[in-house]
Structures are given as structure tokens and as C-alpha cells.
N, C-alpha and C positions, 0 to 999 in steps of 0.2 A: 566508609562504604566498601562494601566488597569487591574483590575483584570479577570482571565481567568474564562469564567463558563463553568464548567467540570462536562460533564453528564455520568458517568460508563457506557462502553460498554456492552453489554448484549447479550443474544442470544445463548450462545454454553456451550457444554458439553465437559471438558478438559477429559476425561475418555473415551470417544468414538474413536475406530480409520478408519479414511478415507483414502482414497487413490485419489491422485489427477491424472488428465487428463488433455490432452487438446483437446478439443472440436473444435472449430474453430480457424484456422491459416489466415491472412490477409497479404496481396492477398492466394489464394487459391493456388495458384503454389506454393506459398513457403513450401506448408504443406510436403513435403516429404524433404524436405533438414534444418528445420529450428533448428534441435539439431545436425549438423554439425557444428556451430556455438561454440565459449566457455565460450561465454556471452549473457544471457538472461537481459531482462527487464522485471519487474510485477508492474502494478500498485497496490496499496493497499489502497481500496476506505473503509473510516471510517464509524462506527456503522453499518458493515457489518461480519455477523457471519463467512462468510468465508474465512475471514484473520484474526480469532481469533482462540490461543489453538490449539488442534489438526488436527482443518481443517489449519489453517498458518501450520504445524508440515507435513503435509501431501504435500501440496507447497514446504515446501523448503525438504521435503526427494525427490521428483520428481527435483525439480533445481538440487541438491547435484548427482544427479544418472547422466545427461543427458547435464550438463553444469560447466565447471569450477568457474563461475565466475556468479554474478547476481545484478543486481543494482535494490532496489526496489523506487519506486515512491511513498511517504505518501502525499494522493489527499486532503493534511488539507486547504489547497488554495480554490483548486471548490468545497469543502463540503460548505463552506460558502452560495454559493447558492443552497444547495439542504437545507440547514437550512432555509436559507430564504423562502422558497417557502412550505418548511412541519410545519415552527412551528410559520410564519408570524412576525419575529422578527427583527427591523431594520439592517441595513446594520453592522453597528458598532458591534452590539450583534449579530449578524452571524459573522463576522470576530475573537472575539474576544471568542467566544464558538468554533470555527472550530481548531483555533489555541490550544487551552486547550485539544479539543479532541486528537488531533494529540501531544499532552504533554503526557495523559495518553496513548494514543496507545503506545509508544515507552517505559512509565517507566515498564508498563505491557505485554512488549509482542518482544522488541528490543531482549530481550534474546534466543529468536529463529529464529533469522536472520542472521544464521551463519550455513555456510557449514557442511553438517553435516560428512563430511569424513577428514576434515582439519579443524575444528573447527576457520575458518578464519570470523571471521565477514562479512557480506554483506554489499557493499554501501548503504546507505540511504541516497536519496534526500528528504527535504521534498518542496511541491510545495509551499513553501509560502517564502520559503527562494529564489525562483529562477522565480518566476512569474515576475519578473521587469525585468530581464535580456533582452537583445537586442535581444539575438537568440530566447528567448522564443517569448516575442513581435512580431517579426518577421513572426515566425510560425503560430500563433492563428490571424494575419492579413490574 
């Protein structure tokens, strides 16, 4: 296997505190019944300030208040092309930088993906492990 190139996430102040929202619900009908529910999904799209530190702390204090349960999504899979396309680096070295990042996201940051009233860990998918799946295949046709 190759080696990973792992570039430090950046961007936030772990000492700031936010409060999280949610802004838009898809379809629009669901927006008044969608924390009826007692499982949420979040994606968590890399070298992105706002699922680091205190803004992620502020995410899962909103999951924890409003949902039993929350599977997050680490986007190390399609970061591959948003590398491709910002830092013009073959395919191979996007795959293999997306995957490292999503290495460091979790040794830095897994520790606050956990209920914060049952201190139960969150699911973590990450997309690189499940992008070949049938069901996924299926869906992105």
C-alpha cells in the first residue's frame, strides 16, 4: 500500500464556543417532524472548519439534545475529487492524500463522536470503505 500524504487540518479555534442549527431540511415538508426521528445522519466533508473542535462539539451537543442515535459519514471517498480539482494532483495522489486525511480526521477528532449524555460512541462510516458496495453503486447510477 502506499504511503498516505497527510496534510493537518486547519482552520478553527478549539477555545470558541458555537452553537449549532439547522438551517435547511430536504424536502421542505420534513422540516417540522425531522427530530421525531431517533436517528440522525451528518455527513462530515474533510478540511472543513466546521466539523473540527468546537464547531464538531457544537454538532454533536445539537445530535445528543434532539436524537438518540447518529451515524456520521467521513466524505474521505469524494474528497478525492474535490483534491483533484483544487491542488491538480493525479488520481492515485488524490486517493491516497483523501484517505490520510480521513486517517487524521478520526485519530484527531473520533473523540468527540460520542453522545454526549450516554457517552456511547457514534457510528462512523467512512465512504471509502463502502463506495464499492452494490447499494451504494446503485444509488450514484
Amino acid at each position: 500500500m502506499k504511503d498516505y500524504i497527510v496534510v493537518p487540518l486547519s482552520g478553527y479555534n478549539s477555545t470558541s464556543r458555537y452553537k449549532a442549527e439547522v438551517r435547511i431540511v430536504s424536502p421542505g415538508s420534513a422540516r417540522q417532524r425531522f427530530t421525531q426521528h431517533n436517528h440522525c445522519f451528518v455527513g462530515i466533508s474533510l478540511d472543513s472548519p466546521s466539523f473540527l473542535g468546537s464547531k464538531l462539539q457544537a454538532i454533536i451537543d445539537y445530535v445528543s439534545k434532539n436524537f438518540e442515535n447518529c451515524t456520521f459519514l467521513l466524505g474521505d471517498h469524494v474528497h478525492r475529487m474535490t483534491l483533484r480539482i483544487r491542488k491538480n494532483l493525479d488520481l492515485e495522489q488524490c486517493y491516497y492524500h483523501a484517505l490520510g486525511l480521513g486517517d487524521y480526521y478520526l485519530r484527531t477528532q473520533k473523540h468527540l463522536l460520542r453522545h454526549k449524555d450516554t457517552g456511547k460512541a457514534f457510528p462512523i462510516i467512512r465512504g471509502s470503505d463502502i463506495h464499492q458496495l452494490q447499494e451504494v453503486k446503485a444509488y450514484l447510477e
